[in-house]
Structures are given as C-alpha cells and as structure tokens.
Steps between C-alpha positions, in 0.01 A plus 500: 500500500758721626694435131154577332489871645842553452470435081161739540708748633837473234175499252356836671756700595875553352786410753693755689241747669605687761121400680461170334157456726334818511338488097310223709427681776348800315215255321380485830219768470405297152225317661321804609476588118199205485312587818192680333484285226467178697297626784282758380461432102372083398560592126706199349639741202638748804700264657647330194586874330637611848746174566604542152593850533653379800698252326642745231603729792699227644688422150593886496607516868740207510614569100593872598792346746670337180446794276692834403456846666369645209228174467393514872355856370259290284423228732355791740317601239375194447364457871394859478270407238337152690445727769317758293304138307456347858313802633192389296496211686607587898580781704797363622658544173685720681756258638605464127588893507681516838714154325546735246621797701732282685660360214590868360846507674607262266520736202808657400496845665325652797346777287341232263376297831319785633349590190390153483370538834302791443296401144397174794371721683294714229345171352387399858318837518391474137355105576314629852347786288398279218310222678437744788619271748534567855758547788571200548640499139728795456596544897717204480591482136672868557648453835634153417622600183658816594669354833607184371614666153710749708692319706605283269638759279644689800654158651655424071668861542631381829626205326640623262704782664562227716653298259727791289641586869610148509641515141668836566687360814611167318611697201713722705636218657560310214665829330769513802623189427527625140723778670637271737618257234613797276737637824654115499512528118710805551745372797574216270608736219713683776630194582622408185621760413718508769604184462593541111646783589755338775495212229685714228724703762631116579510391212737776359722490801532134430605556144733747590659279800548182216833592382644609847373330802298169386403445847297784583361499144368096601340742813351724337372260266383285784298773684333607151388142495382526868334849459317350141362189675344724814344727285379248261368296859387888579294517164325196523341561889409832369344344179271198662427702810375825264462513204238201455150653403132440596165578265344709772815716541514500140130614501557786696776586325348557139296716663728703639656527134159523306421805761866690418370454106125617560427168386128347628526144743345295652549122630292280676529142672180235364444225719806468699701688806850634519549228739393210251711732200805465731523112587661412166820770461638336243159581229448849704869617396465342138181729468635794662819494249218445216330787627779678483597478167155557381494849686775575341368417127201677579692817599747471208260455235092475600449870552220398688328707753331248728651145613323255719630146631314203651616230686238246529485091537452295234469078529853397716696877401456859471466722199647838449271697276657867408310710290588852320290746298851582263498515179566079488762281357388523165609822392851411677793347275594105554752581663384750763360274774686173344754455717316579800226259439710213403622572875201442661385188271854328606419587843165412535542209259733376807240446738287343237259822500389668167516821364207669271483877339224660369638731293257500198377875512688781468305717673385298821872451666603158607378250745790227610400230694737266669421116674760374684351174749523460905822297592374438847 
C-alpha cells in the first residue's frame, strides 16, 4: 500500500519541493466545494457537472507543479474560468477563486501576481452582481482570496530575497578563493622567479669556476641541483594544493568577468545541491575547466549580450547546458573555435561523456551542452 501512494505521488508531483506535503494539504478545503450540491440540491446533472469540474481543477492544480512560469499563468486562468463555470452550479464556487488567488505567487514577477490578484477579485464582484448572490458568497470569496493571495506573494518575495542573500554570500565566498588562489598563483611566480634567478647567478659562477677551481665549480653545480629539486618539490605543493578548480567557483567567477564586460548572466542548479555537485571532484573540475574555455570562446568571439548556464541531472551524470544570444558559430571561420572545441571533445570524450552544439542559426547564439556520467 505504502509503495502504491508513493508511485501516486512521483505521478502527481515532480521531485525536489522544498514542501513536498503541503500541495496535499491545501486540497483540504476541496470537499467544502460539494456541500450545497449534495445536501441542498438532488439534481443528478448538478452533481455529475460539479465533480467533473472538480476533476479538471485537480488536473490543472497538480499539472501547474511540473509546468513553466510563464504556463502556470494559463493554468490560473484556467481555474479562474471553472470558478466563473462552477458558479452556475454552487455558491461555493468560491473556493475555486481563493485556489486561484493562492496560486498567483507562482507567476514570474510580483507586479504580474498582484495584478492577477486583483482581476480575481473584480470577477468575484462581477459573479455576486450577476446572479445576485448573497453574503455568504462574496464575504468569503474576497477575504479568502485576498488574504490567502497576499501572503503568498508577500512570503515568494521573502523567498526570494531570501534566496539572492544566500547567493550573494556564497558568491563572495566563492570569489575570495578566486583571489585567494590568484595571491598563491602570484607567490609561486615570486618564487620562481627567484629561484631562476639564483639558478642563472649559479650557473654562471660555475662556468666561470670550470677552468680554475673544479671543486667549487662541482659545488656550485651541486647546490643548483639542490636549489632546482626544492623548488620543483616547492611547485608541485603549490600546484595540487591551489591551483585545482571547482564548477561552483568557476560559476561565480564568469560572473564576475561577464559583469566587468556588461555582459547579461545567469546560472542555475536543476535538481541537485552543491553538496551532491561536489562528491565527485574529479567530473566537477573536468566541467569547471570546460566551462572555462567556453567563457572564454564566448568572450573572444560570441559578442553576445546575455549568457546563462544550467547544471542539472540527467540519468547517472550531469549536463552542462551554456547558452549565448551572439551572433553563433556560423558566421565564424573553421578555424575560430576549432581548436578549442576539439579540447573539450578530447576531454569529455575521456570520461565517456558527449559533446553537442547547436550552432545552426546565425542569429540565435549558441547553446553547448555537455554529459559527462557519475563515477560514484
């Protein structure tokens, strides 16, 4: 039974809501939707047109949790309009409204909720005027619709400042490392320089101390070999302890660059956390070096003005989808991206991911998208 209502629920509602429960919680004033037309109305037609009214409701509600922003507009439209149907039929139509009102944080701005919110509210007025109903009617179909309607759009602005707060602080953090790495990046030039330049100051007393004291010329020589094999020691803790990469840091760091070049961008996680993104290093760095380089082709040569990146799961592995609005790969020579590409294929090829570029119009930019599978 138990495995029953769990495949009802993967069939209702996508995975990874932040409330997983609550779309089931809020059918609970459903019922009250068929009160006067079982108790007070014995008309067969009534109750057959109300529970399938009732039944298309239910297709919008849970459909509206799998759809787009810009469809959810329509699918509150759609239960706008049984409402305004269902009013021929019961009073307490009216729960279909206040579902409707509750449902208008969901669009894509707050000024487009409340808007929503408000032409609600008009056809509520417009119905109790039409059919002249009475206070029991309107009363609650207004103050249910209004309260319910803004608080969820208050509590979504919450959220949502909220959440960029959160993406603000991780950002910055991720950017000092950037810095942090980029001080380590610039000791280890110091220290190689230093060290070449000790190297060659040997080196030339050596050559001069050949022909007249072989000895301290097989000392000198012996210390340049000493000095060489503790920087080289030197270079490689700075290397593995630095200068590896991760796809968030990388993340945050395109958009530090995109900003300097008034360049649009945006990025977004689907259907997986940093912390999951994190357990397997070895496909986080390849993708971070792949995002890399595509940054960098889409500087040198897009002209775009807005770039966006997703990093969502797909079957056992995660897909890197960047897309630009440049001026696309097929107004660019063979050779312009060429080398750069054949990059990433090797490297991607590696972990036996793929690599696929739509690059047909000239006037739509490019979308690359990368799958490279889970190794643990």
């Amino acid at each position: 039974m138990l495995e029953l209502l769990k495949k009802i629920d993967r069939f209702l509602l996508p995975r990874g809501l932040e409330e997983p429960y609550s779309p089931y919680v809020w059918l609970i004033y459903l019922p009250l939707f068929f009160v006067p037309v079982i108790f007070y109305y014995h008309s067969t037609w009534q109750l057959v047109a109300t529970a399938s009214i009732c039944l298309v409701f239910l297709v919008l509600y849970f459909h509206c949790f799998w759809v787009s922003t810009q469809a959810k507009f329509w699918h509150i439209v759609g239960i706008i309009v049984l409402g305004v149907i269902a009013a021929y039929l019961t009073p307490t139509a009216s729960t279909l409204f206040i579902y409707a009102a509750a449902m208008c944080h969901c669009l894509k701005n707050i000024k487009l909720s409340y808007q929503v919110l408000a032409g609600i509210v008009v056809i509520i007025v417009a119905i109790s005027w039409l059919f002249d109903y009475e206070a029991y009617f309107y009363l609650p179909a207004l103050v249910f619709s209004l309260l319910s309607g803004i608080t969820t759009i208050y509590q979504q602005a919450l959220n949502e400042k909220k959440q960029e707060l959160v993406l603000s602080q991780k950002e910055a953090q991720r950017l000092a490392k950037v810095a942090e790495r980029e001080r380590i990046a610039r000791d280890l030039h110091d220290l190689i320089g230093h060290t070449f330049s000790v190297i060659t100051l040997k080196a030339d007393l050596a050559g001069r101390l050949l022909d007249k004291d072989l000895a301290k010329a097989k000392v000198e020589i012996k210390q340049i070999e000493a000095i060489s094999r503790d920087a080289l020691s030197q270079v490689r803790e700075v290397v593995s302890g630095y200068r590896s990469s991760d796809l968030l840091s990388e993340l945050a760091n395109a958009k530090n660059v995109f900003a300097s070049l008034s360049i649009e961008f945006d990025y977004q996680l689907t259907g997986l956390s940093e912390a999951e993104l994190e357990v397997d290093m070895p496909t986080n760095k390849e993708l971070a070096i792949v995002l890399r380089e595509l940054v960098t082709n889409i500087i040198k040569h897009a002209k775009a003005t807005k770039v966006s990146v997703e990093v969502k799961k797909q079957d056992q592995g995660l897909v890197l989808l960047v897309q630009d609005n440049g001026q696309g790969m097929a107004e660019l020579p063979d050779s312009s991206l060429g080398f750069g590409l054949k990059g990433i294929q090797e490297r991607i090829s590696k972990l036996q991911g793929w690599v696929k570029l739509n690059a047909e119009s000239k006037h739509l930019g490019t979308l690359s998208e990368i799958y490279v599978p889970l190794t643990q």
